[in-house]
C-alpha positions as CSV (number, residue, x, y, z in Angstrom):
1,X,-27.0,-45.4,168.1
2,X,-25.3,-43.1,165.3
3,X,-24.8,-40.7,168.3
4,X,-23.2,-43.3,169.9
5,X,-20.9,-43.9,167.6
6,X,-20.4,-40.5,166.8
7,X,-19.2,-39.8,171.0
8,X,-16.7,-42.8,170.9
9,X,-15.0,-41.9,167.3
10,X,-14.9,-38.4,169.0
11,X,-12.7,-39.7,171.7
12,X,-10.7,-42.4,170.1
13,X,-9.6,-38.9,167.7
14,X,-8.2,-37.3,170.9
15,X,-6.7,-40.7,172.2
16,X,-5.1,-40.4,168.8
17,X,-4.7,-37.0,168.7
18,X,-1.0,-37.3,169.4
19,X,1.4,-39.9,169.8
20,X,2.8,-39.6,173.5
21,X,-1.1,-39.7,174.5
22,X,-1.9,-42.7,172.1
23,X,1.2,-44.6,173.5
24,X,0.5,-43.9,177.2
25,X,-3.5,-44.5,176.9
26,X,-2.0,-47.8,175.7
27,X,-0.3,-48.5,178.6
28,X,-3.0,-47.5,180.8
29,X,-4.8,-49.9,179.4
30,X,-2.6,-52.9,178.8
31,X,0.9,-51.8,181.0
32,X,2.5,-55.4,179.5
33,X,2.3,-54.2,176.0
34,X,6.2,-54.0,174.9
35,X,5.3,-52.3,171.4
36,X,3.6,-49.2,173.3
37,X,6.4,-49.1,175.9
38,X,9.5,-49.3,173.1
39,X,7.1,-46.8,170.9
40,X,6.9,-44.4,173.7
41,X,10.5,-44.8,174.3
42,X,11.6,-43.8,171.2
43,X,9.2,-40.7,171.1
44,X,10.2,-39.5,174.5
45,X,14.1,-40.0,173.4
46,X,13.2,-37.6,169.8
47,X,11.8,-35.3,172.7
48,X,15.5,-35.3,174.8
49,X,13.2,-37.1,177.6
50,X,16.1,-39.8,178.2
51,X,15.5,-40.8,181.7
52,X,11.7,-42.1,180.9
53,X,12.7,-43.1,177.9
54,X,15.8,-45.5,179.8
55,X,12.9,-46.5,181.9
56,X,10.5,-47.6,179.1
57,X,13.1,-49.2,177.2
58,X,14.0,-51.1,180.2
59,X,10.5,-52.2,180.6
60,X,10.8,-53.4,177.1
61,X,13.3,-56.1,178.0
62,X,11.6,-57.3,181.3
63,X,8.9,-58.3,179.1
64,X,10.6,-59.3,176.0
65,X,14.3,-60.0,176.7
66,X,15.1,-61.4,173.6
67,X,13.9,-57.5,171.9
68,X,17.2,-56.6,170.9
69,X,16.6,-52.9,169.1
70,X,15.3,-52.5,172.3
71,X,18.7,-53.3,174.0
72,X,20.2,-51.4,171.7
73,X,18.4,-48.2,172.3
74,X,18.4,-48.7,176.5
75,X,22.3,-48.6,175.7
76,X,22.5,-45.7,173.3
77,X,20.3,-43.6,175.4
78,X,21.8,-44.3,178.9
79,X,25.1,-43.9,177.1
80,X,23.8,-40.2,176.6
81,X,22.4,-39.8,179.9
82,X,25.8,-40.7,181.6
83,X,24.1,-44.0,183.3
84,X,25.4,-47.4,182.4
85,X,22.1,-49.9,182.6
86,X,22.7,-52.7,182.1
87,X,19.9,-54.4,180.3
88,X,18.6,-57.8,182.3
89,X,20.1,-60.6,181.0
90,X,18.3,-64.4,180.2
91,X,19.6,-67.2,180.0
92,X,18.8,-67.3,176.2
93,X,22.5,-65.6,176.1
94,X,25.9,-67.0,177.1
């Protein structure tokens, strides 16, 4: 049993070894999870990724619209990738 445990701490410490691999192991497991996909965003934007981050950000909003720092960094970092997304809108908004 203590080996057990010992093999699955082992490998949750390299799932967590780094960010970008805790964030997409995340996704791999739960794709609908808006926290790992505006986490990762944010990471892969520190990294000058902008393009994936554009597209994780915009994945934030299609599964919680009403996530406005989200909005707000789809905007900022298609503003610096020369793309205008716009974000999908909801009727929540006039």
């Amino acid at each position: 049993m203590l080996v057990l445990l010992g093999v699955q701490t082992w490998h949750q410490g390299y799932v967590c070894g780094d960010m970008e691999t805790l964030w997409t192991d995340t996704l791999q497991k739960n794709f609908v999870s808006w926290m790992a996909h505006s986490n990762l965003g944010i990471l892969l934007k520190k990294q000058g990724k902008l393009e994936k981050a554009v597209e994780h950000y915009s994945e934030v909003l299609r599964i919680k619209p009403d996530y406005g720092k989200a909005r707000d960094n789809l905007h900022l970092a298609s503003q610096k990738t020369g793309k205008t997304n716009k974000p999908a809108t909801t009727g929540a908004r006039p």
